[in-house]
N, C-alpha and C positions, 0 to 999 in steps of 0.2 A: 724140870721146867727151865729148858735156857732162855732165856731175853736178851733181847735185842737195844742197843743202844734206843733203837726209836722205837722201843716199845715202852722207853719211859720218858723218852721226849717224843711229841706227838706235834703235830698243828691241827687248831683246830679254833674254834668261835668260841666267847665266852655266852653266859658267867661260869660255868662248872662243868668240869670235866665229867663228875659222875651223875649231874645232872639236866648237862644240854649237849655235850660232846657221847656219854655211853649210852645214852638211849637215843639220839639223831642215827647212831649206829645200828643201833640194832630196830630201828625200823626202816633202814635203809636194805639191811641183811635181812630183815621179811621180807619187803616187796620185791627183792631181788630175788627170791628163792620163792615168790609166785611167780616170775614171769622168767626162770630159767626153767619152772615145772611147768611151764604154759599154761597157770591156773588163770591169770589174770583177767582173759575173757572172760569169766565165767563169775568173777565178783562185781559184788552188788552194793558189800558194805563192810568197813573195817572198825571192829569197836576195838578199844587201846583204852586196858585199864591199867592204871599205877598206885604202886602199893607203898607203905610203908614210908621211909624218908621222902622218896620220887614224891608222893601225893602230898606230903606235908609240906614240903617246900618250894614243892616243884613248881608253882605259877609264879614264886619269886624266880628264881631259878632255870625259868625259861625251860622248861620240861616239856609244856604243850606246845609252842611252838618245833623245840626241836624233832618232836615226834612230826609233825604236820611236816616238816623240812624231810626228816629219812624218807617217811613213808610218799615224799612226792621227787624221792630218787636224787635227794641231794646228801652229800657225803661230809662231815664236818673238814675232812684238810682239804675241801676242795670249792665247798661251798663259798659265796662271796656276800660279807658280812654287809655288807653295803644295798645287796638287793633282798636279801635276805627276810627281812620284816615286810617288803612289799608283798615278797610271794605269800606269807602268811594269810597276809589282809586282802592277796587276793581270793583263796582257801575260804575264808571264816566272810567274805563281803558276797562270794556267789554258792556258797555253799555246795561248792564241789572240791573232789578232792583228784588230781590227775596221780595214780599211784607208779609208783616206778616210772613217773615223767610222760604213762601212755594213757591206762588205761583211767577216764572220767568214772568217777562214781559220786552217788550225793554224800555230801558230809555235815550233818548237825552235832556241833561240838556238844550240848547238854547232855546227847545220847552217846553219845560213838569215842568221848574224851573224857572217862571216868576217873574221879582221884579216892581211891579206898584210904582215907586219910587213919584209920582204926583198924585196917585189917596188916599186920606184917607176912610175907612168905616165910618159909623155914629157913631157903637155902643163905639169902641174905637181907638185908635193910630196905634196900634197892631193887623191888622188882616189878617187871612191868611186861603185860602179856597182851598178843597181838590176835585178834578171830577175825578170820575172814568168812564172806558169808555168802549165800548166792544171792540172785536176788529174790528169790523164795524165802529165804532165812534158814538156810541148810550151814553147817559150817562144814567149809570149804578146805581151811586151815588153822592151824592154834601152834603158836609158840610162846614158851615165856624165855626171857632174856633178866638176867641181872645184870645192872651195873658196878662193878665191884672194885671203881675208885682207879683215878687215872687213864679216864678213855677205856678201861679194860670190858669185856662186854663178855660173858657167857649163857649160850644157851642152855638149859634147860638138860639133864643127861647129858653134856656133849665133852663133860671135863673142866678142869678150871687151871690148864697151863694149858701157856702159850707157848707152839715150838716145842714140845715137849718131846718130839721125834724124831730132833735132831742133836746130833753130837757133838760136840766142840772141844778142843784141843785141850783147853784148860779147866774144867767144870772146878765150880765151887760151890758151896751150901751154905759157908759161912765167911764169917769175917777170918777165923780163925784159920780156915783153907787156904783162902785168900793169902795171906799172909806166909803161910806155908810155901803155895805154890811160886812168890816172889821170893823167897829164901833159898827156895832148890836151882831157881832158873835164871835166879838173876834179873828177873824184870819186874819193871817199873808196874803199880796196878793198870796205868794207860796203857802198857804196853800188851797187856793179859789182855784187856778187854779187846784191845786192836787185834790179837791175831783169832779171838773166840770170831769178832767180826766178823775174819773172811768164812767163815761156814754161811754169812749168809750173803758176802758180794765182795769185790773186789775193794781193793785199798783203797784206791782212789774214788770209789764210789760212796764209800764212807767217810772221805773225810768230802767232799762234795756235797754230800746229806747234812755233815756236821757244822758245815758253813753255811750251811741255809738255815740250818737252827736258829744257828746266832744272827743271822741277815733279819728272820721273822722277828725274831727278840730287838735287836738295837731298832727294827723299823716301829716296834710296838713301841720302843720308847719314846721314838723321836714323835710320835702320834702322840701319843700323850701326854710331850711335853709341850704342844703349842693345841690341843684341844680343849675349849673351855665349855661352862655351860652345867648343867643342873643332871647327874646322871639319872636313869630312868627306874622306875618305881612306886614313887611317892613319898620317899624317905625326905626327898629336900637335900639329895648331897653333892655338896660343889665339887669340880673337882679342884684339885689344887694343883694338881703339877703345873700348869702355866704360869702361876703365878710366883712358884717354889724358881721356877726357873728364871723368870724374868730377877728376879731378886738377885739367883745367885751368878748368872751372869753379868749384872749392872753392879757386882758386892767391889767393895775401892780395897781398903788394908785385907791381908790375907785374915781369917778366921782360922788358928788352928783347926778347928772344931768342922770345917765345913764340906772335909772331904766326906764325913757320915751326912752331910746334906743331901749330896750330891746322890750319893749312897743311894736315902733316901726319895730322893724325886726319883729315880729310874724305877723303884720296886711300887711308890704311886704312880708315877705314868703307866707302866704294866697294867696291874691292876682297875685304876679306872678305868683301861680302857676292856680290858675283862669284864667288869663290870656292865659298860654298856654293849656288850654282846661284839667286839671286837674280835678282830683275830690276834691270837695268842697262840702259845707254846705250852702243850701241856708239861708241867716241868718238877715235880710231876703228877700234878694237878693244876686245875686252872685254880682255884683257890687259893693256891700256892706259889701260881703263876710268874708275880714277882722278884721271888726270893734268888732265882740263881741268875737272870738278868741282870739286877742290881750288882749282884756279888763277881760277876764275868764285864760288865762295865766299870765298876770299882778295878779291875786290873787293867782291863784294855784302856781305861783314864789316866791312872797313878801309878800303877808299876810301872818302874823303868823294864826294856826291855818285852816288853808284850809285844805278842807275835799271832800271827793265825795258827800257828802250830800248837801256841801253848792255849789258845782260845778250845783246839783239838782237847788237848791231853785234860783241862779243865772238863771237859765234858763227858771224855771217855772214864775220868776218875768218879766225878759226881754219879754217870751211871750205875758203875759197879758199886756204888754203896746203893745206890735207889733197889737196884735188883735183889742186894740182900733183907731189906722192907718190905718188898713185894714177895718172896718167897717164904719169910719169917716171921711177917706180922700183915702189916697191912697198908693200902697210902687209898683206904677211905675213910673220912670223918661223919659217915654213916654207919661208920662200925668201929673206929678206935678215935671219935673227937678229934680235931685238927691238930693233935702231936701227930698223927697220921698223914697231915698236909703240910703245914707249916715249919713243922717239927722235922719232919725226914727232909721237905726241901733245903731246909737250914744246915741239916746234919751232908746232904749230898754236897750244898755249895760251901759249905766249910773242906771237905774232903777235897773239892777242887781246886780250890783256891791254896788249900795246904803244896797241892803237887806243884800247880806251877810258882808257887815261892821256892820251889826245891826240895822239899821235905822228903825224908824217907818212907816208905808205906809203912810202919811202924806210927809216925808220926802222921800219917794222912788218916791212917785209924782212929787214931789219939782225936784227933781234930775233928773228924765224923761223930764221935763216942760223944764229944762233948757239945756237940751241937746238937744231938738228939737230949743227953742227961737234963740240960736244964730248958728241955721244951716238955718235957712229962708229965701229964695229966691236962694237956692244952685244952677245954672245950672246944665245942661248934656250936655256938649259940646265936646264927645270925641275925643278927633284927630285921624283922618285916618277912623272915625269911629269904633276906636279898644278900648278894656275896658283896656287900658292901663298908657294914658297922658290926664287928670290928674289924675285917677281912682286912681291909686296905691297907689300914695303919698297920695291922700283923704283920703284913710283908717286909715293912721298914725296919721291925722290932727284928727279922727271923736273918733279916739281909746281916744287919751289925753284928747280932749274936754270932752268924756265922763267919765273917770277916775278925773276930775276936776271937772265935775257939781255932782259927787257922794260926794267927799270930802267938796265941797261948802255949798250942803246939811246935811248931815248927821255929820259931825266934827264943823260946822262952821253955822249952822242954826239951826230952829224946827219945819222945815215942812210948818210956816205960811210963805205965797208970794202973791204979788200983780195979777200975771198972771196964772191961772190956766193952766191943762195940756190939759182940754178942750177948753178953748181958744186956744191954741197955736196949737192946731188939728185943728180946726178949722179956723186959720188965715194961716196955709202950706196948706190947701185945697182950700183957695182962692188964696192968692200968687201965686197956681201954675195953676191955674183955668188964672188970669191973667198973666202970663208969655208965652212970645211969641212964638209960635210953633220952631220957629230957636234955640231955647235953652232949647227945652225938647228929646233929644236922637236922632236928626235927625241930626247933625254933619250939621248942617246949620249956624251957627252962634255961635259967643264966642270964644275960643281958636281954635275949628276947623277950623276956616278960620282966624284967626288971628294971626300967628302964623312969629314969624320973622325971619328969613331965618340969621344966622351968620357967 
């Protein structure tokens, strides 16, 4: 399974990657695969059930609309956030549904947008299956789709790597490879992942992609540092970055303390605006959203010396740890509680921020290792089931933690440590493996229902 720098940075709409960004997908990839089979004439009616986390939290979580969004041929990196809800309301106001952007069919959401809130699939937490029908009620077609954390979407039999057919110069499985493969060759972990790159395009079209990452991300901030107003759900939650910012731009004597503000308002601006169903960067979850924004504006701010090239090398390093999560554990908090979001995006944006301070990959490990160690045993307890309380604030905890195990490393170590980055992959894929279903993304248990009324 090789991955792709942007197969763990993504763009796409929030609140949640594996809750409005991989199932937008994968009913975008149904209705596409009726009308490249020319079935589409021939349906009458699409019922879409969701299982498991999808159903539990999925009406927080923008689950039904995103389905209503795939299924009428809109693509999350391409869809625009801003019309977005209208198309919905207009869906759910004439009770039709235009599939693949062509074919009209009726749509009654009670019937046809099931949430099996008690039934889980085997294969994962995450799953949700699409019948199409005649108009006689013959079924036409059946898929099921998992979302399995980070925009990632697998069909049903079809495998669960991505790219898995293709061959790249430098293959790793671990950190431990990794680290190998920089020992014989002499290169930088950005520079591993740059030349795996070209197996899938040219240099300059990666770093092109890589600048648009960050274009999406600094634009997600600057959104949400002058957007105010009451985000959506019913929770009651302000946002605050406008205010965070008005303060710390009008702020008179320096605050030592105020660069982790600053910190802080870009992983809140992010975030709220993930929250209200914004465009975001899957990074690598929307969940998570945040974390490596904040940590890649923390340098492009305050590092002397930041450049676009290190804004590059920042991203191609962060990847190569995300990739080793995605192959070794996991980045759903449907299946490993949010040390699977908050916890790897912390552990990727420390890794980055280790390289372009200069650090050796020794010490960029060291710095990943330690931004993962002490995010272990993270829950996913959202309240209301909305990526809101404690989501938001999480991002600002995951941003510092990792701007700290970068400086721990690389200013204040040499790389050597007792717990490797593979261990600590491997003891969040147990932790979460043993953590109780009530506290992986079902709003079952932990602040979701604990919550003190004042």
């Amino acid at each position: 399974m090789n991955l792709s720098v942007f197969d763990l940075f993504k763009i796409g709409i929030g609140p949640s990657s594996s809750h409005t960004v991989g199932p937008m997908l994968a009913a975008f990839r149904f209705a596409s695969g009726l009308r490249d089979q020319s079935l589409l004439p021939g349906i009458g009616r699409i019922v879409t059930d969701l299982y498991g986390s999808l159903a539990l939290t999925g009406r927080g979580h923008a689950t039904d609309k995103a389905v209503l969004l795939g299924l009428s041929g809109e693509r999350p990196d391409a869809v625009d956030p801003d019309t977005a809800d209208a198309l919905v309301e207009l869906i759910r106001g004439t009770a039709k549904l235009r599939v693949g952007g062509s074919q009209v069919i009726p749509f009654s959401e009670p019937d046809d947008l099931l949430f099996h809130e008690t039934e889980f699939l085997p294969f994962h937490p995450n799953g949700v299956r699409f019948t199409a029908f005649s108009p006689a009620g013959e079924v036409i077609a059946q898929e099921t789709y998992y979302s399995v954390g980070g925009g990632f979407v697998v069909k049903e039999g079809e495998g669960t790597a991505a790219g898995e057919e293709l061959r790249v110069p430098h293959e790793f499985t671990s950190a431990r490879e990794l680290l190998e493969i920089g020992r014989r060759t002499g290169l930088a972990i950005a520079d591993i992942v740059a030349a795996n790159e070209l197996t899938w395009r040219p240099a300059h079209e990666t770093d092109a992609g890589l600048d648009r990452i960050w274009a999406v991300m600094s634009q997600c901030i600057e959104r949400g540092m002058v957007t105010g107003g009451v985000l959506p759900g019913g929770l009651g939650v302000k946002r605050r970055a406008p205010d965070l910012h008005a303060k710390l731009t009008a702020a008179g004597p320096v605050d030592p303390l105020s660069v982790f503000d600053w910190v802080s308002l870009f992983a809140l601006a992010v975030n709220e605006e993930n929250a209200a169903g914004g465009k975001v960067v899957t990074a690598p979850t929307n969940g998570a959203a945040g974390v490596i924004p904040a940590v890649l504006g923390y340098y492009y701010r305050f590092l002397p010396g930041a450049t676009p090239q290190g804004g590059r090398t920042f991203l191609r390093t962060a990847a190569a740890v995300g990739m080793l999560y995605k192959r070794n554990a996991s980045l759903s908090a449907a299946e490993v509680g949010c040390q699977g979001e908050v916890g790897v995006a912390c552990s990727m944006a420390a890794a980055g921020l280790a390289a372009v301070m200069g650090g050796t990959n020794a010490q960029i490990e060291n710095a990943a290792e330690i931004g993962m160690e002490h995010n272990l045993g993270l829950t996913c307890d959202p309240v209301g089931g909305l990526v809101q309380v404690p989501c938001i604030e999480r991002n600002t905890m995951g941003a510092i933690k990792a701007i700290n195990a970068a400086r721990l490393a690389v200013l204040h170590g040499d790389g050597t440590h007792r717990i490797s980055l593979d261990h600590v992959i491997e003891t969040m894929r147990r932790t979460g493996a043993d953590m109780q279903v009530k506290y992986k993304e079902t709003s079952l248990g932990g602040l979701a229902v604990n919550r003190v009324e004042c």
